[in-house]
C-alpha positions, -999 to +999 in steps of 0.1 A: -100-562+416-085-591+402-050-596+397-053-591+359-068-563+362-047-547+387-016-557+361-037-538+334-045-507+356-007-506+368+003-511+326-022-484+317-010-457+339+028-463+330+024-461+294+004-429+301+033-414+323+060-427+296+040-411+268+036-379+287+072-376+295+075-381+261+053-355+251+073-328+275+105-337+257+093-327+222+077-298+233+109-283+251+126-294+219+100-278+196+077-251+209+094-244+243+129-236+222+157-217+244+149-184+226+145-153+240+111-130+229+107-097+224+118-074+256+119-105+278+139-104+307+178-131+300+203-138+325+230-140+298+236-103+301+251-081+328+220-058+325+194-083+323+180-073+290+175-095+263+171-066+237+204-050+229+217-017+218+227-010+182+267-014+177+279+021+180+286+036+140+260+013+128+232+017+106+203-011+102+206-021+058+193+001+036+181+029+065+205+053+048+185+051+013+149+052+030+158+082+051+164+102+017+135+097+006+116+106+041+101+139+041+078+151+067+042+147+069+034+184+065+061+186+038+055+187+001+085+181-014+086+153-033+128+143-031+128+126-065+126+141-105+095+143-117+092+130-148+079+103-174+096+074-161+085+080-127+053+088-137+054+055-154+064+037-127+038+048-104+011+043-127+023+004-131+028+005-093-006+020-085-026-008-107-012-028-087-014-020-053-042+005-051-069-001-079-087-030-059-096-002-034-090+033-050-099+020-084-080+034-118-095+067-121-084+071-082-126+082-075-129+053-051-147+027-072-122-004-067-137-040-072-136-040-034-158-016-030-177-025-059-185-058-038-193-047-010-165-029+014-169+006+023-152+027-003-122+052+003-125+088+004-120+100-038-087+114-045-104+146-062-122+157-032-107+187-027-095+176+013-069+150-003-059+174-032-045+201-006-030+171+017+004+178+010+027+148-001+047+139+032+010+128+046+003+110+018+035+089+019+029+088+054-004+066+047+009+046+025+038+031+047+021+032+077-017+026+067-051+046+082-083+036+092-088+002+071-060+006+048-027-015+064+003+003+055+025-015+023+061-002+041+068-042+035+048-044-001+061-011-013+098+000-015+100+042-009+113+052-041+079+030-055+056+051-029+072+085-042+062+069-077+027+064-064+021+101-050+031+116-083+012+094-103-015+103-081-012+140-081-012+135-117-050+114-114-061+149-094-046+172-117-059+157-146-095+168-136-088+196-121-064+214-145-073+244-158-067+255-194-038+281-186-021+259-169-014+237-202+017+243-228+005+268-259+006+238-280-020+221-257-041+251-258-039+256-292-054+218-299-081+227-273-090+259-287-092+240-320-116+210-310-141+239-289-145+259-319-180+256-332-177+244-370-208+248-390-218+224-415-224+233-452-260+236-459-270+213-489-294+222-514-323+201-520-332+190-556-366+196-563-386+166-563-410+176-594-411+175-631-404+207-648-438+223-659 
């Protein structure tokens, strides 16, 4: 080996070793940051635990408003009025959120299923109309089977808005007639009656003799 080359050799490994000390620097400063993951063991604290206990008389934000709205999953209270708004509210919510899957009329027929992906279970089968509404709102914060949960998409008081828009999909093909209000019934009973049509007289189509 010639001197030159020995120089070269001698140059080449250098700049490798200067680069690759390079290289370790950035990456202690970048991915290697002084951080301490989830449950990982930290000699900053007398009991060795990185993970540490809530402040005593704390509550995390907005725990106090969620756990109003929690209800069991075998419960079927649902802890907010009933009414048009809400009802409103879920229905916007539920286009949303659950049409690409559940599609509008709640049957299952979504555009994801619709290209392709195996469909969800109807709402109007009769399992999910006699769920009660705790398990409900339990799947949609925390998901089942191929449906993620939407806790992070959907706020409580929007799930609650959800379920009774839902219950309102099931009810709305399953009602029967005494449930309604009289005046209901009384517009029903008005478009089943059977209304004959007057007979109409022919004129004869010859001359008079």
């Amino acid at each position: 080996m010639t001197n030159t080359s020995r120089f070269l050799f001698l140059a080449c490994i250098a700049a490798c070793l200067g680069f690759s000390s390079g290289c370790q620097y950035l990456r202690q400063d970048m991915a290697d940051q002084p951080k301490n993951r989830p449950l990982s063991p930290s000699d900053f604290f007398a009991d060795g635990r990185s993970e540490r206990p809530l402040v005593e008389n704390t509550v995390a934000h907005g725990a106090i408003a969620d756990d109003e709205l929690f209800v069991p999953k075998d419960s079927n209270a649902i802890p907010l009025p009933v009414n048009r708004e809400l009802l409103e509210r879920g229905e916007e919510r539920y286009k949303i959120f659950c049409t690409p899957c559940h599609g509008l009329q709640g049957d299952g027929h979504g555009m994801v299923a619709m290209r392709g992906m195996k469909p969800p279970p109807s709402f109007h089968q009769d399992r999910l109309r006699q769920e009660p509404n705790g398990y409900i709102y339990d799947v949609v914060t925390n998901g089942f089977g191929a449906m993620y949960g939407y806790s992070a998409q959907i706020p409580p008081r929007d799930r609650w808005a959800i379920i009774a828009y839902v219950r309102a999909l099931q009810l709305s093909r399953n009602a029967k007639a005494a449930d309604l209000p009289a005046e209901l019934r009384e517009k029903l009973n008005q478009g089943g009656e059977h209304r004959p049509q007057a007979e109409t007289t022919k004129e004869p189509t010859g001359g008079s003799n």
